[in-house]
Backbone as JSON, one array per atom type, in Angstrom:
{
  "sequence": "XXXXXXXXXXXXXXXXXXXXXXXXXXXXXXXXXXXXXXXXXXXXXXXXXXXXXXXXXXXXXXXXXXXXXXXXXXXXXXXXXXXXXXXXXXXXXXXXXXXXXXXX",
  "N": [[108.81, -10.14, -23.68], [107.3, -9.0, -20.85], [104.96, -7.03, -20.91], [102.92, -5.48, -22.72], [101.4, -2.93, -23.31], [97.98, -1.64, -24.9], [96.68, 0.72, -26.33], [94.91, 0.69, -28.91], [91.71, 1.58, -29.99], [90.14, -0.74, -31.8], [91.7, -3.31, -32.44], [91.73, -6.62, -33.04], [93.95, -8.29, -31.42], [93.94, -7.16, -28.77], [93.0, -6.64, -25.45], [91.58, -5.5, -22.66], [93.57, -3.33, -22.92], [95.92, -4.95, -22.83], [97.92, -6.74, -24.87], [97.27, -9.54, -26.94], [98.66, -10.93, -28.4], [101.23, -13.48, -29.32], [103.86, -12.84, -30.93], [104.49, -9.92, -31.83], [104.79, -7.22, -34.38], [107.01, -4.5, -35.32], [106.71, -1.84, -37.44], [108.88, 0.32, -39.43], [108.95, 3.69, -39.48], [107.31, 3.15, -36.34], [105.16, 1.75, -36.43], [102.54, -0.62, -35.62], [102.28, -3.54, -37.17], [101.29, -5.9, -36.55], [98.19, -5.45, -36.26], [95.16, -5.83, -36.05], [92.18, -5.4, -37.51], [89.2, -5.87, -35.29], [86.47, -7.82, -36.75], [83.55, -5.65, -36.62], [84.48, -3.96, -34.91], [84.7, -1.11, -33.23], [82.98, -0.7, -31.15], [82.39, -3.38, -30.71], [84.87, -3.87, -29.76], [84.69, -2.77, -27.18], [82.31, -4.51, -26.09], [83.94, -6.82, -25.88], [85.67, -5.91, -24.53], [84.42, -5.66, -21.83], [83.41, -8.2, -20.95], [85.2, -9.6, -20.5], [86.35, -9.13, -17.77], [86.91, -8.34, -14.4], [89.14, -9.27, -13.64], [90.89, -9.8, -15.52], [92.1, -7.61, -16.1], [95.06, -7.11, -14.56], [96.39, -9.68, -16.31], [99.47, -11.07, -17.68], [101.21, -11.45, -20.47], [103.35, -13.38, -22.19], [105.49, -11.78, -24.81], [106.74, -11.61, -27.91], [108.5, -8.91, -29.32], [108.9, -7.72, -32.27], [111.27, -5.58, -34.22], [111.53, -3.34, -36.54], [111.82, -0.67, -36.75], [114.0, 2.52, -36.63], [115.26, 2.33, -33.86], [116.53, 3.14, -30.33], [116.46, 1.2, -28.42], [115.87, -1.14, -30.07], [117.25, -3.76, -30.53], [118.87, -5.89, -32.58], [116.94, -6.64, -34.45], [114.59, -7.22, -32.59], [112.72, -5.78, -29.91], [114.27, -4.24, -26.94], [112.95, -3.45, -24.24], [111.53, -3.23, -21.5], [108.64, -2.94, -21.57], [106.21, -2.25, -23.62], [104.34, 0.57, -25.06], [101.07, 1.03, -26.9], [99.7, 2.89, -29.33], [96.34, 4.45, -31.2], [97.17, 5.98, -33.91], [96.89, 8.3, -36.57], [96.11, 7.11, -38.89], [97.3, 4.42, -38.65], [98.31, 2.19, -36.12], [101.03, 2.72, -33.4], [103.48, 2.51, -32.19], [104.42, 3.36, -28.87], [106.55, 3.96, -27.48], [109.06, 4.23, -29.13], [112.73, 4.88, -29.12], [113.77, 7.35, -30.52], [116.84, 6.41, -32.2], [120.42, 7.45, -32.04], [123.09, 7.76, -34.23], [122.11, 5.59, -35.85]],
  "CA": [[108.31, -8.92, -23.09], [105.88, -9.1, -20.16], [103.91, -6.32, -20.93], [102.42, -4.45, -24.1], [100.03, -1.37, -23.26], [97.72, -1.45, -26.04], [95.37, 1.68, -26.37], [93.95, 0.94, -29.77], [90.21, 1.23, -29.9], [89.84, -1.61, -32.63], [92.52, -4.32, -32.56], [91.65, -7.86, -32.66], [94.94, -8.6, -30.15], [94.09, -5.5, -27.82], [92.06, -7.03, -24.48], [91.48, -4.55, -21.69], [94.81, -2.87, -22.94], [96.45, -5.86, -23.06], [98.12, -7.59, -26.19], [97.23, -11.0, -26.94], [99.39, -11.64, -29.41], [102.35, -13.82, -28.99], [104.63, -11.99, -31.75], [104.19, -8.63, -32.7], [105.56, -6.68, -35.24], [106.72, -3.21, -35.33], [108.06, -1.5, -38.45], [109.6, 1.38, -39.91], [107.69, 4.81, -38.23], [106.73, 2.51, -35.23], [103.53, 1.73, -36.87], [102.24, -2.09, -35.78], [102.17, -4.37, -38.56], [100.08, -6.99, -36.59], [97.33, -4.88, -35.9], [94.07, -6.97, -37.18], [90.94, -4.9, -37.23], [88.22, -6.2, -35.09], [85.32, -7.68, -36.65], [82.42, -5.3, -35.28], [84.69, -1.88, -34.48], [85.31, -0.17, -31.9], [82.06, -1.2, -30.27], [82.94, -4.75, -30.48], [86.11, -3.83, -28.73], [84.4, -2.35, -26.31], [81.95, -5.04, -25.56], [84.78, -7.86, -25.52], [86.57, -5.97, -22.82], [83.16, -5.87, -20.61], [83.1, -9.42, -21.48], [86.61, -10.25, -19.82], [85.7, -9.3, -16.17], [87.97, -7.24, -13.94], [90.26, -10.45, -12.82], [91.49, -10.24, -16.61], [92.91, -6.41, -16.44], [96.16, -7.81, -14.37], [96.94, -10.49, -16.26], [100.31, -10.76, -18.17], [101.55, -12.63, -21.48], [104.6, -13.34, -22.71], [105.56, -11.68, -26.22], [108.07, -11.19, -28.37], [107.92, -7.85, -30.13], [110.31, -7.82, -33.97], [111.4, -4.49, -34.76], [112.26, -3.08, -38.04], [112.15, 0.74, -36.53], [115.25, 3.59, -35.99], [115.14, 3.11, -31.96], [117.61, 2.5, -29.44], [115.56, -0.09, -27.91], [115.88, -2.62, -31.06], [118.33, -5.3, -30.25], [119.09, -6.94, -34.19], [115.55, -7.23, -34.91], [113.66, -7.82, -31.27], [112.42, -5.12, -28.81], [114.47, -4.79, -25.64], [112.27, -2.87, -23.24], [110.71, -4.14, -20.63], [107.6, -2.98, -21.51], [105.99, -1.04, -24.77], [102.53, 1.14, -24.94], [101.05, 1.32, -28.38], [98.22, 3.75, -29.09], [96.45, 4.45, -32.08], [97.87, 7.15, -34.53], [95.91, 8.85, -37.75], [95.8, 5.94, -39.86], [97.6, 3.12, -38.06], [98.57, 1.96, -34.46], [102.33, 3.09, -33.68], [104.43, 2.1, -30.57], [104.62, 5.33, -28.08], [107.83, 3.45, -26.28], [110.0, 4.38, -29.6], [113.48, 5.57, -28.42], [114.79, 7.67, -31.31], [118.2, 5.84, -31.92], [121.61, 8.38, -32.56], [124.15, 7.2, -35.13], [121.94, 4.46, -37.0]],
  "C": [[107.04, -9.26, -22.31], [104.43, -8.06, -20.37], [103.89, -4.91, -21.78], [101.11, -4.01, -23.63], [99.32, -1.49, -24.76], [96.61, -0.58, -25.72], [94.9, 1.65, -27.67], [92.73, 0.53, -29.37], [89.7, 0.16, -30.77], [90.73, -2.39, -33.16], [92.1, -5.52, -31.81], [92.47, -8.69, -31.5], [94.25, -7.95, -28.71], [92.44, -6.17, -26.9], [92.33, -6.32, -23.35], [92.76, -3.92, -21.73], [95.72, -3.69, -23.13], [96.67, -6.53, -24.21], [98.28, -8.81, -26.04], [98.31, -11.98, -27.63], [100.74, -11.91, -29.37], [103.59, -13.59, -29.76], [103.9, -10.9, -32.47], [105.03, -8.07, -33.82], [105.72, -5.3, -35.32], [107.73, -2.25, -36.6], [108.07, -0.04, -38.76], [108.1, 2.74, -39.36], [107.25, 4.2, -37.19], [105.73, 2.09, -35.29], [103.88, 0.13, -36.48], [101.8, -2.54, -36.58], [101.18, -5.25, -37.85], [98.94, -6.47, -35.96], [95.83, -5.62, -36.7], [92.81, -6.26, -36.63], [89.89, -5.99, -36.58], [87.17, -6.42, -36.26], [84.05, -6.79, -35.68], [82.89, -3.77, -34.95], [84.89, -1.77, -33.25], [84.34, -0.69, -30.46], [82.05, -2.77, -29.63], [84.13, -4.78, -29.35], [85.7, -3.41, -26.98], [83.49, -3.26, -25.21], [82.59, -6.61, -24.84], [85.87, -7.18, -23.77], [85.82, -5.81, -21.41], [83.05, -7.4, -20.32], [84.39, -10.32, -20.7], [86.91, -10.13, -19.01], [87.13, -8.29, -16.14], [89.34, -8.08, -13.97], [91.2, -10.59, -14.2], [92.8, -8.86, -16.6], [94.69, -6.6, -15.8], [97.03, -8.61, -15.34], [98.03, -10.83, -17.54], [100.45, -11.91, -18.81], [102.69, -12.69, -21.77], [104.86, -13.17, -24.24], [106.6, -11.28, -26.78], [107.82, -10.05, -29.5], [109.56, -7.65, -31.39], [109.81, -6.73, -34.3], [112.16, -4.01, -35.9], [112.58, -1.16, -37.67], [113.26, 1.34, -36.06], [114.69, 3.5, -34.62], [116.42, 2.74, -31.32], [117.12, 1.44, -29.07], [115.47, -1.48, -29.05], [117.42, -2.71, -31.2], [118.63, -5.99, -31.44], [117.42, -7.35, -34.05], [114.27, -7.29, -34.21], [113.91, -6.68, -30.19], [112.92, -5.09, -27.87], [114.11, -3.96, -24.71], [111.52, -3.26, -22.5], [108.82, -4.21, -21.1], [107.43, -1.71, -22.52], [104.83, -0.34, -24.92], [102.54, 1.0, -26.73], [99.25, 1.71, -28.47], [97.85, 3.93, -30.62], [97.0, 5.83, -32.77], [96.87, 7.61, -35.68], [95.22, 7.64, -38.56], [96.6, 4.74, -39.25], [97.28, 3.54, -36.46], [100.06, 2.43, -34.59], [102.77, 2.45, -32.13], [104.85, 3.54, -29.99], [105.97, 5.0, -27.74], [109.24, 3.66, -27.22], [110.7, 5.17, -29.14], [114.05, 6.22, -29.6], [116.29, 7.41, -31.28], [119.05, 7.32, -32.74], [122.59, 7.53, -33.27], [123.62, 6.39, -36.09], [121.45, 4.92, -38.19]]
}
């Protein structure tokens, strides 16, 4: 997957929206499993993405996202959407891009 939207305010992966992390995980409710609190908070997050210039907000990773959630979009195990947002939710992070699957 070229490109994971990440709007949490305090994920260690999560660089100007961008996920760093070269396997994600997404399980049951869409909640992200590899979500790794910042050292530092929110503010931390905030000063690392001042910290990573403009020339960074472009730039695309290659990841493989393993799904355990009811969607259409999970392929035996592995994400097949081009591209997933994931924002935070009450108490976790969740994936916005879940497709409620019919029949499973």
């Amino acid at each position: 997957m070229k490109e994971i939207i990440c709007e949490t305010s305090n994920c260690e992966h999560n660089l100007k929206c961008r996920c760093l992390a070269g396997i994600i995980s997404v399980g049951d409710g869409a909640k992200c499993l590899s979500r790794i609190k910042r050292e530092g908070g929110a503010l931390a997050q905030s000063f690392a993405d001042v910290e990573a210039g403009e020339e960074f907000h472009g730039a695309e990773t290659d990841s493989i996202v393993q799904c355990s959630a009811e969607c259409a979009l999970n392929s035996e195990g592995v994400c097949s959407a081009d591209k997933i947002t994931v924002k935070d939710a009450l108490f976790s992070a969740k994936c916005r891009s879940r497709v409620p699957s019919s029949g499973k």
